[in-house]
C-alpha positions, 0 to 999 in steps of 0.5 A, spaced: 451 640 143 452 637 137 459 636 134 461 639 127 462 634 122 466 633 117 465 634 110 463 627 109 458 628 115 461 624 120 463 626 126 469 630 128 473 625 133 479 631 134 474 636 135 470 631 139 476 630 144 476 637 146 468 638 148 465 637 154 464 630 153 472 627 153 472 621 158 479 621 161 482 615 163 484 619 170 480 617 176 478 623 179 479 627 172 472 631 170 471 634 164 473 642 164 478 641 170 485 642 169 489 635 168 493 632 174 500 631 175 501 624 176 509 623 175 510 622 183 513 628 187 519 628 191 518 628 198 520 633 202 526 632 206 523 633 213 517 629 210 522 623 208 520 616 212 525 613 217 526 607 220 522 606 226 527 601 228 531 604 235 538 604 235 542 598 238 546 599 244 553 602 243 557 596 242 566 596 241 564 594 232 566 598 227 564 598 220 567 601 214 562 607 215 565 610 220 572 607 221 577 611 225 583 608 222 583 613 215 581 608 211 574 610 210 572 609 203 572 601 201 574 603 194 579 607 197 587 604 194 591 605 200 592 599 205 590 592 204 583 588 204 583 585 211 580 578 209 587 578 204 591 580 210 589 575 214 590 569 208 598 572 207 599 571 215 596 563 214 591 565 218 586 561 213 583 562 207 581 568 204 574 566 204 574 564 212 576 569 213 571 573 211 567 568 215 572 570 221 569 577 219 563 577 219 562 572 226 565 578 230 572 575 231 577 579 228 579 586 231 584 592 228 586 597 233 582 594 238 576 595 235 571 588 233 570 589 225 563 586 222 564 589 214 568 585 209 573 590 205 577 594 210 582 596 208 588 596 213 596 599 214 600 592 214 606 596 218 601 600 222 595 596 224 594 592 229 590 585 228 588 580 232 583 574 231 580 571 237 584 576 242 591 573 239 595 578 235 597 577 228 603 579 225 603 583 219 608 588 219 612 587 213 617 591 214 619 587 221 624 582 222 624 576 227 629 570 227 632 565 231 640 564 230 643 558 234 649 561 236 655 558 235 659 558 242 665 562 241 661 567 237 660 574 241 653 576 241 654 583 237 653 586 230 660 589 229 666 588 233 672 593 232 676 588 234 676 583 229 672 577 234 668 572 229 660 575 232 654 575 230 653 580 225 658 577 221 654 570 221 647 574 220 649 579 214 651 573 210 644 569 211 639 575 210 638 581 206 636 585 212 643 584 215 645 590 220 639 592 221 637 587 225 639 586 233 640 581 238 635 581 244 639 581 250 645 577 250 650 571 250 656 570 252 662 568 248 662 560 252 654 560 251 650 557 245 644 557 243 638 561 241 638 568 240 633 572 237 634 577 232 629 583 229 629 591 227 622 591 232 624 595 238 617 595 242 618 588 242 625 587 244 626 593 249 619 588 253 622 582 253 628 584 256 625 589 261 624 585 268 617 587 269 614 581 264 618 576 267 620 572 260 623 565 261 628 562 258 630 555 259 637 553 258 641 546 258 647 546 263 652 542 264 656 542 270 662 538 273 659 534 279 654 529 280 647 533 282 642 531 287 635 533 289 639 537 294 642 542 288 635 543 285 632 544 292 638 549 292 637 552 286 629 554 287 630 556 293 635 561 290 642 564 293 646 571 294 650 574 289 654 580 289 648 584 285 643 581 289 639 575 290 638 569 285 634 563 283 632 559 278 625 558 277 625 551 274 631 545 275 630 539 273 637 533 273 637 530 265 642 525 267 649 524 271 654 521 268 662 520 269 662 526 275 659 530 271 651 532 270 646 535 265 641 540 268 635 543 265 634 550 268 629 555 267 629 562 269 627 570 267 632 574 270 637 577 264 642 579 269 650 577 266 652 571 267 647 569 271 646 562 271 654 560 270 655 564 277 648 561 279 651 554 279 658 557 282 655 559 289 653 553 289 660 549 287 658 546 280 662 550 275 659 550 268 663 546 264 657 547 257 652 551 256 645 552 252 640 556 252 634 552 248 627 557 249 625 564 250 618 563 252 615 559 248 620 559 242 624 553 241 631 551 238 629 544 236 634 541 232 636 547 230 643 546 227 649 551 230 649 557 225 643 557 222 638 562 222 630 561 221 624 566 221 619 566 227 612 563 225 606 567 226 604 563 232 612 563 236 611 571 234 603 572 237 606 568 243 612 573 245 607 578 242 602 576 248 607 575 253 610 582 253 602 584 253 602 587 245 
């Protein structure tokens, strides 16, 4: 069929277009056929491809998606970013932390963390980097005191006695909230620790964990290996048996001798009545470490926090 023309008499293109002889630019289009639909169809839901990867075995890793904690979402305002977390504490950089992260070294709440982001509770979580616990609860405190001899181990005393709570409102805002962790004697100097964490003190007074404390004594008498042997094999005391779990003879002068002892029992008085069953009455006593924690050259009266690595170890010794 011819198609029409024009006035002009040539051909009519529009017209043409719309007979049997329009070639489509579809592959597979024929002439007189409806045309297709080539905008891509959405697949169906049970049509839709998964991945043919199989699932890695069930390992102790977490990831933001299904985080435990209640911070579930990454953009989620609550809690702090771990990785900014663990910077505060001087645990390292920001940027090796994350490393730290992503090499499956840093574990909240017993659970390994692989996804950069989380966000944690500082007062709530607990964080540890290659199995060592790292302090992030801001709202405890830990010091050590060097406490002066004459000075009661109490926070308030009724009686108007010069004690620790009256030294320790003066140095710090947390005054009276804090609390010594076991006591000294009136007579005995040294290291006393002081905080508001009751889990942690309440377990390193507690005999089952067997926490040392060392002490510098100074007795009337010139020791010998015999008063050492004496020592660790231990003597009966009205509450029962006691010994020392180290003794060492610093030096003997003027009848009178300087030992290092260690020992793990909290009873009262128990190193002064140590050396009296064995007739070297104390004349000075200091304690200088609980576990690992060290008066130094810690002056009488001053009070200093806890770096995070004196606290992880407490942490570790009393198994938190």
């Amino acid at each position: 069929m011819t198609p029409p023309a024009r006035r002009d008499g040539t051909p009519d293109k529009k017209q043409s277009n719309r007979s049997g002889g329009y070639r489509s630019s579809v592959r597979g289009y024929k002439p007189g056929s409806s045309r297709p639909n080539t905008r891509q169809q959405p697949q169906k839901k049970d049509e839709i491809l998964l991945s043919n990867a199989k699932p890695a075995k069930k390992q102790n890793v977490s990831s933001t998606d299904d985080w435990s904690m209640g911070f579930l979402d990454n953009n989620d305002s609550k809690g702090i970013r771990l990785q900014k977390v663990l910077a505060q504490a001087g645990v390292a950089s920001r940027r090796h932390a994350e490393v730290l992260i992503d090499n499956g070294r840093v574990e909240v709440n017993d659970r390994i963390v692989t996804t950069q982001g989380m966000r944690v509770d500082p007062n709530k979580d607990v964080i540890r980097v290659d199995g060592v616990r790292i302090h992030i609860n801001e709202d405890l405190e830990y010091f050590v005191l060097n406490k002066p001899r004459g000075m009661h181990s109490t926070m308030s005393d009724e009686m108007g006695r010069s004690c620790v709570g009256d030294l320790v409102s003066e140095k710090t805002a947390a005054g009276q909230r804090l609390f010594h962790v076991g006591r000294l004697d009136a007579d005995t100097e040294g290291l006393l620790l002081l905080t508001n964490d009751g889990e942690l003190a309440n377990r390193l007074m507690h005999p089952k964990y067997e926490v040392s404390k060392t002490y510098l004594a100074t007795v009337r008498g010139e020791a010998s290996n015999k008063l050492i042997s004496a020592l660790r094999e231990g003597v009966v005391l009205e509450d029962g048996p006691a010994k020392a779990d180290f003794a060492q003879i610093i030096d003997v002068f003027q009848g009178k001798s300087l030992l290092r002892v260690e020992i793990h029992e909290g009873r009262k008085h128990i190193v002064r009545r140590l050396f009296d069953e064995l007739e070297f009455p104390v004349e000075r006593l200091v304690r200088t470490k609980l576990h690992t924690v060290q008066l130094g050259d810690q002056k009488p009266g001053s009070l200093r926090a806890l770096n995070n690595s004196e606290l992880s170890s407490l942490y570790k010794a009393v198994q938190l």
